[in-house]
C-alpha positions as CSV (number, residue, x, y, z in Angstrom):
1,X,62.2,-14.1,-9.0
2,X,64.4,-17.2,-9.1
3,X,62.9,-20.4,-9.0
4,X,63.4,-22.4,-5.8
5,X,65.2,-25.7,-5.2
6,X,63.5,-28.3,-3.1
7,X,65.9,-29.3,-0.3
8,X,66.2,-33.3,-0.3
9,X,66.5,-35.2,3.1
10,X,69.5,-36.5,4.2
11,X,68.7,-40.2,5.1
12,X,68.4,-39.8,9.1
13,X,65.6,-37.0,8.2
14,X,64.0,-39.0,5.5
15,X,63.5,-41.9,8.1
16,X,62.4,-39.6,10.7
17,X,60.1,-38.2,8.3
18,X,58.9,-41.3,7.6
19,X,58.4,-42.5,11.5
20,X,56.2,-39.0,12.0
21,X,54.4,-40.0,8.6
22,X,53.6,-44.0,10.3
23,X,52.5,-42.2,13.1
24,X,50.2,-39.8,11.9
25,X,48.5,-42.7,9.8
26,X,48.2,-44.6,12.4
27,X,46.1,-42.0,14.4
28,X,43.9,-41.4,11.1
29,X,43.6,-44.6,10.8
30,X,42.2,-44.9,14.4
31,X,40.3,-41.5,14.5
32,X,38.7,-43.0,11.3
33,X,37.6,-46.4,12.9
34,X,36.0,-43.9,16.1
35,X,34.4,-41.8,14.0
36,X,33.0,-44.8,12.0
37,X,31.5,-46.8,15.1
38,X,30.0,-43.0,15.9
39,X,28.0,-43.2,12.7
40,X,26.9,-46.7,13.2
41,X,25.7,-45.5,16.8
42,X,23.9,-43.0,15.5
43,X,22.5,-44.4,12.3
44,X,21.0,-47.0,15.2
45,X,19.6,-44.1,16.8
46,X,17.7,-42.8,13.9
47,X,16.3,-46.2,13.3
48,X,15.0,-46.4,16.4
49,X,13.5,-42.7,16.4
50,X,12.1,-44.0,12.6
51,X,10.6,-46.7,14.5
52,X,9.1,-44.6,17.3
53,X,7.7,-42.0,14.6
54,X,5.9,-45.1,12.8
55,X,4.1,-46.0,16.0
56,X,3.3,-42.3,17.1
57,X,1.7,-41.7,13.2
58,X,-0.1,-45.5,13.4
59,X,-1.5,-44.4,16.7
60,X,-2.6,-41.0,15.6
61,X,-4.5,-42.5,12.6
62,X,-5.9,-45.0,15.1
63,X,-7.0,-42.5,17.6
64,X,-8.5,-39.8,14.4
65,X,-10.4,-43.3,13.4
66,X,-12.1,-43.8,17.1
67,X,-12.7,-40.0,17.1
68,X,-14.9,-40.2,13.8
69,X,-17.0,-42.7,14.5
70,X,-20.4,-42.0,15.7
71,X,-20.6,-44.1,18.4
72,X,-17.1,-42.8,19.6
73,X,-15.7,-46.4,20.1
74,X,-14.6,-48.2,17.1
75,X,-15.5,-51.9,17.8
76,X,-12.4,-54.2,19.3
C-alpha cells in the first residue's frame, strides 16, 4: 500500500480555509460564552434549592422539637 501524499492548498483555498476556520471559532467561541451563562443560571438555581433545603431541615428539627415536648408547645 503506497503511502499517500497530503494535497497542499493553493493560496485562494488556504484563505478560504482559513475564513471557514474564523468562522467556526467564532461560533464556539459564542456557543461557549451561552453555554457558560447556562451554568451560572443554573449553579444560581441550586443555591437557591440549597437554601430552601436548609430551611425545610431547620423547620423539621424545629417542628420534631415542639413534637417531643411534654407539654406539646415549646415555650416562645
Amino acid at each position: 500500500m503506497a503511502a499517500s501524499v497530503p494535497q497542499v492548498p493553493s493560496r485562494s483555498e488556504a484563505r478560504m480555509l482559513l475564513t471557514a476556520l474564523e468562522r467556526m471559532r467564532v461560533r464556539l467561541v459564542m456557543q461557549r460564552a451561552d453555554l457558560a451563562r447556562q451554568l451560572r443560571e443554573l449553579s444560581e438555581r441550586i443555591d437557591g434549592t440549597d437554601r430552601q433545603l436548609d430551611d425545610v431541615r431547620v423547620t423539621a428539627e424545629w417542628l420534631s422539637a415542639v413534637a417531643r415536648h411534654p407539654s406539646g408547645r415549646l415555650p416562645a
